[in-house]
C-alpha positions, 0 to 999 in steps of 0.5 A: 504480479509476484503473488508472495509480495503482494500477499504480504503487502495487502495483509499489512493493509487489511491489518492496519485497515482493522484498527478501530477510530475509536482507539486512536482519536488522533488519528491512523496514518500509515506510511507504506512503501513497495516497489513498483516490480510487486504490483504487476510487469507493465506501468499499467498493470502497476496504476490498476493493481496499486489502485485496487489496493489504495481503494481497497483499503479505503473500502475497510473504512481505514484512514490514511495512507501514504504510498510510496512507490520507490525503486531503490536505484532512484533511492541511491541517486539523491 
């Protein structure tokens, strides 16, 4: 797992995790997106880290998230 990225990618969570219902009755909906590369160096290692986090996540009482896991090659064909 690259340490720097994930770092960043997991203290925007805990930050947007912190934000209190009470302030934003409409709700919180964050939109997150990273490359499957930052989450580990094999497709498994990628499924449990990015599953660590989304639970995570959860586990700070947070309310939505949309992960999104893009390759820009894949980006770049559409």
């Amino acid at each position: 797992m690259h340490a720097g990225i994930m770092l960043g990618a997991l203290a925007s969570l805990n930050s947007v995790s912190k934000i209190p219902y009470s302030d934003c009755k409409d709700g919180v909906s964050n939109t997150f997106s990273i490359v499957p590369e930052s989450l580990g160096n094999t497709r498994d290692e990628q499924v449990d880290n990015g599953g660590v986090s989304y639970r995570g996540y959860f586990m700070k009482n947070a309310h939505h998230l949309n992960l999104n896991v893009l390759r820009k090659e894949v980006l770049r064909m559409r």
